[in-house]
N, C-alpha and C positions, 0 to 999 in steps of 0.2 A: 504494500500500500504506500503510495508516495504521502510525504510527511508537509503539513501543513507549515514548518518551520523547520530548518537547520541553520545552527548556527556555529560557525566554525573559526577558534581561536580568538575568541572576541578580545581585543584588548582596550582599554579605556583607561586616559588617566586628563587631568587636567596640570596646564602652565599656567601658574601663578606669576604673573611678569612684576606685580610689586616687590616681589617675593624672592625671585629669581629661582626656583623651586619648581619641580613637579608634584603633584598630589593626587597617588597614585588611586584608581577605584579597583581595579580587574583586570584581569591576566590569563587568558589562555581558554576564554571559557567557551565551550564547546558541547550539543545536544542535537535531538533532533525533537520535535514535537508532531503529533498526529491530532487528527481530528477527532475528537471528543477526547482530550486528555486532561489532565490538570496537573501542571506542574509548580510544584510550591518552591519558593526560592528563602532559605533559612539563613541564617547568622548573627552574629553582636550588630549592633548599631555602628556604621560608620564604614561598615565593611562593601559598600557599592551594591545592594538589592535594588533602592531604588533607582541610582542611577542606571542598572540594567537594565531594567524596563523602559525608563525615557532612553534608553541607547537603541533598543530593539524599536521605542515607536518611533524612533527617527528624531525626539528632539534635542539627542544630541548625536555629534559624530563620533564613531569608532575610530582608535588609533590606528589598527590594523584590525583584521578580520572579515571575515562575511555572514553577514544574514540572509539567508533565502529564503524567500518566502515564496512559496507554489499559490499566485492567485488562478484565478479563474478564469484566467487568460494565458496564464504561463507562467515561469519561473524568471525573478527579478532578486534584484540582493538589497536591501532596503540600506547597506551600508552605502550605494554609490549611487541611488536612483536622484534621478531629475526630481526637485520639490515640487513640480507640478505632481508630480506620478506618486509620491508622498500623499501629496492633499488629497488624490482622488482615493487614494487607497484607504485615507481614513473617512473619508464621506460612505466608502462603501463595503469595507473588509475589515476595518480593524479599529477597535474602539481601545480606551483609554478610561479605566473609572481611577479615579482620586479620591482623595478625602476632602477635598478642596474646591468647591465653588466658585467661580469670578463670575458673579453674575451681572450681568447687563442691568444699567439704570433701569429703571420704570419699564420693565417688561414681566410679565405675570408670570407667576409660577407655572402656571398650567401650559403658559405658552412658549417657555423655555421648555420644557419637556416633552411636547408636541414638535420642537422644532424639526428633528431629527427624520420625525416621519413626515410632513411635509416638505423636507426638500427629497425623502425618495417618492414623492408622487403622489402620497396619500392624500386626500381633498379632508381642507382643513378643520373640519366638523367632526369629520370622524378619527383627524389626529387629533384636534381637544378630546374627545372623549375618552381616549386611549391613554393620553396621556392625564387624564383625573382618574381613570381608573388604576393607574400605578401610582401616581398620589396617597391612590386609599389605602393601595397595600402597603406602601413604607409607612403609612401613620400619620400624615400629613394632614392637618384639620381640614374639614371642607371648607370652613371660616380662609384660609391663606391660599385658597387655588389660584384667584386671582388678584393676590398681593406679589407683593415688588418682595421676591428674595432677600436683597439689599435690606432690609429691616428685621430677616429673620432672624433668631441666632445660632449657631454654628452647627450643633446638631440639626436643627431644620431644614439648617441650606443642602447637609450632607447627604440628607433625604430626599431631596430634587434632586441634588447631583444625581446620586444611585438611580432614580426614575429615568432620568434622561441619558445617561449613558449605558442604559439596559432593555430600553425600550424598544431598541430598534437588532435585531441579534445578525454577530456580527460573524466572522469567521476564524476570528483569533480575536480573543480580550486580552486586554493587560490591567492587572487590580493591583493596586498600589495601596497597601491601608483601607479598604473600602468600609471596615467594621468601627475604626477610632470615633467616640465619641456618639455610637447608635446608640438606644436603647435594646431592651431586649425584643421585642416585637418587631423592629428594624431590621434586625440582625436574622432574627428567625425570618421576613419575608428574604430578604439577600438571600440567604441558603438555600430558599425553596428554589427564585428566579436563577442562580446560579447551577443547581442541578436538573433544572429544565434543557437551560441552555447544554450544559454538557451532554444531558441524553440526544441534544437535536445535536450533536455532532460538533460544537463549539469549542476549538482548542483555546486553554485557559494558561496563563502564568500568575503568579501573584506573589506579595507580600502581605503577611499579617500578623498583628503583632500577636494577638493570641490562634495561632493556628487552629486549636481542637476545636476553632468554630467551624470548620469545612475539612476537619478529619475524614468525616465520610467520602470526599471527594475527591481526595487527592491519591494519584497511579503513583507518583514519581516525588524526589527531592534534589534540589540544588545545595550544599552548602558550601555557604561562600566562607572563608575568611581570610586574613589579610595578609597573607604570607603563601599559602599554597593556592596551587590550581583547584579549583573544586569539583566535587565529586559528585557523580548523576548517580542517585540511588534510588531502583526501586521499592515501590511501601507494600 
């Protein structure tokens, strides 16, 4: 079965020019990923998880290495693709959940999380709807659907994020913390929408700080640390 991800020798460091310094993240890191997998990515803090993820989604660049990614079109290396072929490929293959909101002034909750499916095509009625229906499952009052994010607080905004960046299913995610700061009814809806998507064939990477919430889900392990190559183990 061809793999929905390989990644080979990924190396990643950053040049501190104030500094005159390198500040090293990753070294030599190497897998391959399939369709419906879920690979967890483990270590201490500071050790590059989440930089792998923003490496893999392309916002940043690898020092050496390849990412290939098998779309649906063909096979591309996301380490040296044109940023056009970037933007399209997260409009339409590959999603990004954070812990992190930047939401748009005076735009409604309901319609920051509609957005997604209206630019693939859906007619806007029934991406409002869609998008208050995953509202209701992260917990999100029906009083704030259509408030300005921008006045929630930080748990709530995390809850539009997870709506909107799960809304629309993707063919590779990347979860960065997606659980920091949920409640427990938040967390429990994630899990459910998270093993949905795995059954429909969704290759998954993540970081979390308490794993045993997506025990159930996870085939494989990364762990990173700061001195060795790390080690692909399966669970």
């Amino acid at each position: 079965m061809t793999p929905v991800l390989e990644v080979e020798n990924l190396t990643k460091h950053f040049q501190m020019h104030h500094l005159g310094q390198r500040l090293h993240a990753f070294a030599g890191i190497s897998f391959t990923l399939h369709a419906g997998e879920f690979l967890l990515l483990r270590g201490p803090n500071g050790v590059g998880k989440s930089t792998l993820l923003r490496t893999l989604y392309r916002s940043y660049l690898p020092r050496a290495g390849h990412i290939w990614y098998h779309t649906t079109e063909g096979r591309i290396d996301l380490a040296r693709a044109a940023d056009v072929d970037i933007a399209l490929l997260r409009r339409r293959e590959i999603g990004f959940v954070t812990q992190f909101l930047i939401a748009r002034p005076r735009v409604a909750a309901e319609d920051i999380v509609a957005e997604p499916l209206r630019r693939a095509g859906i007619p806007a009625t029934e991406a409002v709807e869609e998008a208050r229906r995953w509202l209701a499952e992260f917990g999100v009052k029906r009083d704030l659907w259509r408030a300005y994010p921008t006045t929630f607080s930080g748990g709530e905004q995390q809850k539009v994020n997870l709506a909107r960046a799960l809304i629309l299913p993707q063919r590779l995610l990347l979860l960065d913390e997606p659980t920091a700061s949920l409640d427990a009814g938040a967390r429990a809806a994630l899990i459910r929408r998270l093993a949905d998507l795995k059954a429909a064939g969704v290759a998954m990477i993540g970081v979390f700080h308490h794993p045993g919430d997506v025990a159930g889900l996870i085939d494989r392990e990364i762990e990173l640390t700061a001195n060795e190559v790390p080690e692909d183990v399966a669970v």
